[in-house]
MDTraj code that builds the backbone (N, CA, C; nanometers):
import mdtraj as md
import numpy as np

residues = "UNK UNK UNK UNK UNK UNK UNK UNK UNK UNK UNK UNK UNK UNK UNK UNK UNK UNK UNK UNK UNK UNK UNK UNK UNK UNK UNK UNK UNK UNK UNK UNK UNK UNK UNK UNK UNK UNK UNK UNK UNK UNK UNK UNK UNK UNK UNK UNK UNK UNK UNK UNK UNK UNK UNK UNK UNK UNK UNK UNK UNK UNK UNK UNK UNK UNK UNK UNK UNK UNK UNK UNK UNK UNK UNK UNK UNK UNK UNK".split()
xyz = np.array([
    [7.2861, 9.4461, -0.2432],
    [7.2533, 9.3865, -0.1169],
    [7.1087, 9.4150, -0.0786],
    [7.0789, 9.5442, -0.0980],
    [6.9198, 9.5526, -0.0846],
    [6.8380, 9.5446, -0.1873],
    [6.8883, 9.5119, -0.3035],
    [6.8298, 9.4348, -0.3940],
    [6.7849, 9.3003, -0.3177],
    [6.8331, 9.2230, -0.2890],
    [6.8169, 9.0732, -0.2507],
    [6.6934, 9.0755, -0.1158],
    [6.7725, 9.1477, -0.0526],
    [6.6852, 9.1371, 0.0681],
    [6.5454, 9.2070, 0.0341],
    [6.5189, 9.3137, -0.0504],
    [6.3839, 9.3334, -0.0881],
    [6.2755, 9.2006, -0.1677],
    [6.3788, 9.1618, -0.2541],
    [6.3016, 9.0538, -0.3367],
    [6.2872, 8.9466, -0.2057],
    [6.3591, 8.9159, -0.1391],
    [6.3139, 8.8215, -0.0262],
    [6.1804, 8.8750, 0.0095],
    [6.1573, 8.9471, 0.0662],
    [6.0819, 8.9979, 0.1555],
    [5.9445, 8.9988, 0.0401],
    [5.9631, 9.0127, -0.1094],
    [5.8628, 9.0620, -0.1809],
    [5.8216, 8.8478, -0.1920],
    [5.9272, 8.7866, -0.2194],
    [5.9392, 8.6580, -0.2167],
    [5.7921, 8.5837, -0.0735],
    [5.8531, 8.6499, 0.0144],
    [5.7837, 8.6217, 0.1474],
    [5.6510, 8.6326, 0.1359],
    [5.5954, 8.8017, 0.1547],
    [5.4513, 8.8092, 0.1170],
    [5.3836, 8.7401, 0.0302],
    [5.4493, 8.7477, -0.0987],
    [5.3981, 8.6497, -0.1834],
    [5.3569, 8.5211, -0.1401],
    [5.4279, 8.4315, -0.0503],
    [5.3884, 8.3299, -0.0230],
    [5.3203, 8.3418, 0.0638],
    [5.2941, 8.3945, 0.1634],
    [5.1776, 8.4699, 0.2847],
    [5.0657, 8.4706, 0.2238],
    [5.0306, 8.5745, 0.0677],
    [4.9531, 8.5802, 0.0334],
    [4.8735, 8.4457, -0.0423],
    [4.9681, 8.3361, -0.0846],
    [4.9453, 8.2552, -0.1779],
    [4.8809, 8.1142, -0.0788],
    [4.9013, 8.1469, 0.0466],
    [4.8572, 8.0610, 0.1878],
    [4.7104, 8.0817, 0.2383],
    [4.7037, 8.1923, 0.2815],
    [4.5724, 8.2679, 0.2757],
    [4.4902, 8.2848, 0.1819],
    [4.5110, 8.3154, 0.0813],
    [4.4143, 8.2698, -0.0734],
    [4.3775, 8.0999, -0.1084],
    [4.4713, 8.0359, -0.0737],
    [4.4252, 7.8789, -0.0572],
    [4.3464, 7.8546, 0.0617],
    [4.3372, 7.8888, 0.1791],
    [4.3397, 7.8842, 0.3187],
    [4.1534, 7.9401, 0.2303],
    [4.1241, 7.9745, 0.2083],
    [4.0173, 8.0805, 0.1607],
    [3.9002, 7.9748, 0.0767],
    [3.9992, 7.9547, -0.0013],
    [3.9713, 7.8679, -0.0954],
    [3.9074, 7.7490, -0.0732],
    [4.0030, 7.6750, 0.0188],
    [3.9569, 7.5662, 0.1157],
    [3.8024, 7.5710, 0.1855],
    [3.7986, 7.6845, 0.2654],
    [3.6908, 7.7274, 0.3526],
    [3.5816, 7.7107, 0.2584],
    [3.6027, 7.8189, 0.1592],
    [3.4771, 7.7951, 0.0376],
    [3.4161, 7.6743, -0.0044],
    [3.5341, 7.6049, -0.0345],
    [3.4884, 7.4573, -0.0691],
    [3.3915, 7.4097, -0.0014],
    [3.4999, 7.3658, 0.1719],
    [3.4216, 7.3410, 0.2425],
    [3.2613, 7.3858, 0.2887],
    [3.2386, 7.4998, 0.2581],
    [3.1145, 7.5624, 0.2831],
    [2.9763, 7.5253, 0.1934],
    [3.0446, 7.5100, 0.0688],
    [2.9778, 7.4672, -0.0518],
    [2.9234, 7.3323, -0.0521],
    [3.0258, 7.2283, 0.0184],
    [2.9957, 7.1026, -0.0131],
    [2.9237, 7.0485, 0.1452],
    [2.9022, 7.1488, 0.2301],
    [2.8000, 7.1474, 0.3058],
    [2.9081, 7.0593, 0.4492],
    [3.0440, 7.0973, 0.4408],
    [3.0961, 7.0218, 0.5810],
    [3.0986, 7.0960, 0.6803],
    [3.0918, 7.2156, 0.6786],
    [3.0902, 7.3166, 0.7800],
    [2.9622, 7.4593, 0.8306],
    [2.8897, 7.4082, 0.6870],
    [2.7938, 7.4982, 0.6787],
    [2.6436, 7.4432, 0.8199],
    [2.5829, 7.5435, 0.8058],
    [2.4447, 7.4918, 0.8991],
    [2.3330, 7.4965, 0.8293],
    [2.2820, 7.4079, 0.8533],
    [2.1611, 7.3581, 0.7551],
    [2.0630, 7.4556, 0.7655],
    [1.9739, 7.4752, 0.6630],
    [1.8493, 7.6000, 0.6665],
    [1.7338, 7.5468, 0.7734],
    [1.7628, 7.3956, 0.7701],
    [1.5993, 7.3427, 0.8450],
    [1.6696, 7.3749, 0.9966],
    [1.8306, 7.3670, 1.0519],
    [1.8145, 7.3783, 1.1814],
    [1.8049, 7.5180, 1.2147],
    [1.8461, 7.5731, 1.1067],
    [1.8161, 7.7538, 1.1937],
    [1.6422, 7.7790, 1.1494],
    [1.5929, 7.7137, 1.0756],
    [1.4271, 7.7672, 1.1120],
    [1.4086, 7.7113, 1.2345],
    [1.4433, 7.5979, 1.3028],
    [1.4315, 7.5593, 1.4290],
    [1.4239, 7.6212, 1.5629],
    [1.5225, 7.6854, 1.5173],
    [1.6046, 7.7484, 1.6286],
    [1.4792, 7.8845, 1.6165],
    [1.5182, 7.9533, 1.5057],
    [1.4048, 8.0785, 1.5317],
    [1.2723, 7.9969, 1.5430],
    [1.2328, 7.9144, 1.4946],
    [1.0557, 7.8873, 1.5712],
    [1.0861, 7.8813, 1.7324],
    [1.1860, 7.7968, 1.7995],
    [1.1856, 7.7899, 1.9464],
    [1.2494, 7.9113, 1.9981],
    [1.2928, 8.0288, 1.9215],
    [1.3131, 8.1624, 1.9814],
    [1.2057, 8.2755, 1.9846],
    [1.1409, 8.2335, 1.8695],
    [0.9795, 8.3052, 1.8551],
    [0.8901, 8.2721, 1.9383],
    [0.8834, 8.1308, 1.9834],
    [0.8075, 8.0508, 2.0440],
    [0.7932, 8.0875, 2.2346],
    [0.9538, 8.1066, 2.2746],
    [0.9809, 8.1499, 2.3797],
    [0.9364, 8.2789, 2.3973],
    [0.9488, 8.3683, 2.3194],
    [0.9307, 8.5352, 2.3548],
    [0.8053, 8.5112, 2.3162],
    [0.7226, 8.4745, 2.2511],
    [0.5398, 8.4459, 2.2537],
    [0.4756, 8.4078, 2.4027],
    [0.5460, 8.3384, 2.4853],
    [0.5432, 8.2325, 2.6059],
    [0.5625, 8.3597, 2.7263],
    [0.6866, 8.3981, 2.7198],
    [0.7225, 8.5082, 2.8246],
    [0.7131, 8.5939, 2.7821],
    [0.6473, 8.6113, 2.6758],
    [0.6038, 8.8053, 2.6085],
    [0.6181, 8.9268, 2.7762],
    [0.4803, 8.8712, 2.8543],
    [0.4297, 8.9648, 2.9374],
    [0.5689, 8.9615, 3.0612],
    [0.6330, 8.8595, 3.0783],
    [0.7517, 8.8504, 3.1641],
    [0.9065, 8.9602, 3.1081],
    [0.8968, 8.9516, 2.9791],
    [0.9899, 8.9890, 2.9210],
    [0.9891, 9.1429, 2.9245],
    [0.8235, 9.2119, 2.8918],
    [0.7898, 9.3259, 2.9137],
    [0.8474, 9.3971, 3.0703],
    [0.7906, 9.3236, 3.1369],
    [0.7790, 9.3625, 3.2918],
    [0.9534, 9.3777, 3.2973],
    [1.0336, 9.3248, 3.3242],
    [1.1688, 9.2838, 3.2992],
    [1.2313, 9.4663, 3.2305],
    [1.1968, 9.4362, 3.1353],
    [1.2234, 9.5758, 3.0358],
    [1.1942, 9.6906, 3.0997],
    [1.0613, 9.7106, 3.1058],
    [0.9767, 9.8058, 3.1651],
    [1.0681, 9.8525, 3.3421],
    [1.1364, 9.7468, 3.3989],
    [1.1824, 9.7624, 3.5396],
    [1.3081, 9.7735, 3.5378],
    [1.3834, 9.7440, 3.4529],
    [1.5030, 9.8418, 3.3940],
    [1.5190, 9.9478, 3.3215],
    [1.4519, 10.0218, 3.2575],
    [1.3987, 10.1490, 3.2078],
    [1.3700, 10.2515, 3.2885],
    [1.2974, 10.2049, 3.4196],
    [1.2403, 10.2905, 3.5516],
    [1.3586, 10.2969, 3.5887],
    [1.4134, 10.1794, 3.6450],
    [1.5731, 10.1993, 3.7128],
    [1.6571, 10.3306, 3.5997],
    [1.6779, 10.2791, 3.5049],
    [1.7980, 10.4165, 3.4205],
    [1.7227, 10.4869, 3.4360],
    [1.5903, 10.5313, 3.4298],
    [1.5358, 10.6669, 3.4392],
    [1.5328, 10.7250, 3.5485],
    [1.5208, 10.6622, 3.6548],
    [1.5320, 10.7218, 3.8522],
    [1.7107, 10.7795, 3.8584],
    [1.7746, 10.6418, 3.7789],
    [1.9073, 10.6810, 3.8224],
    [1.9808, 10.8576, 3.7242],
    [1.9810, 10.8466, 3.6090],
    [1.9503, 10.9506, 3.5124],
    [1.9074, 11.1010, 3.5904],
    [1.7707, 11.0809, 3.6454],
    [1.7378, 11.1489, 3.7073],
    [1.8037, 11.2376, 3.8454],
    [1.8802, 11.1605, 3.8965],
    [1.9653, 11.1532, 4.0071],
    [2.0808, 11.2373, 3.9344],
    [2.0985, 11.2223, 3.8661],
    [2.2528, 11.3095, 3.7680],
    [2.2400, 11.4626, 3.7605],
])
top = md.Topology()
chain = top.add_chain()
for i, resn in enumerate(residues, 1):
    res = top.add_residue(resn, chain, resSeq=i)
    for name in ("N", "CA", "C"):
        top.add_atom(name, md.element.get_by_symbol(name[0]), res)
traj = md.Trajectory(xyz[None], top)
């Protein structure tokens, strides 16, 4: 009797595993043949207009930083 019900159960995973290894498989494909993937030219995009921005608000971004740093350090201080 627990013969059976083990091989079920070994039966089961097996197919769990044999779902997820296709499931895997699939993804890969897909990645390969470029249906889900992101193209190299739009992420240089993206980092030139993220480089581009922090070049722009460099001195804003500082100030920003610099005035939360004072804050944890006053508050810190207070402890």
């Amino acid at each position: 009797m627990y013969k059976y019900a083990l091989e079920d159960a070994h039966y089961a995973v097996d197919a769990w595993l044999f779902s997820r290894i296709e499931q895997c498989r699939k993804k890969r494909r897909d990645l390969l043949n470029g249906d889900e993937a992101i193209g190299t030219i739009e992420l240089v995009l993206i980092m030139v207009v993220l480089i581009g921005l922090v070049i722009i608000f460099k001195a804003k971004i500082v100030k920003v930083l610099e005035a939360i740093m004072k804050k944890i350090e006053d508050q810190s201080n207070g402890i």
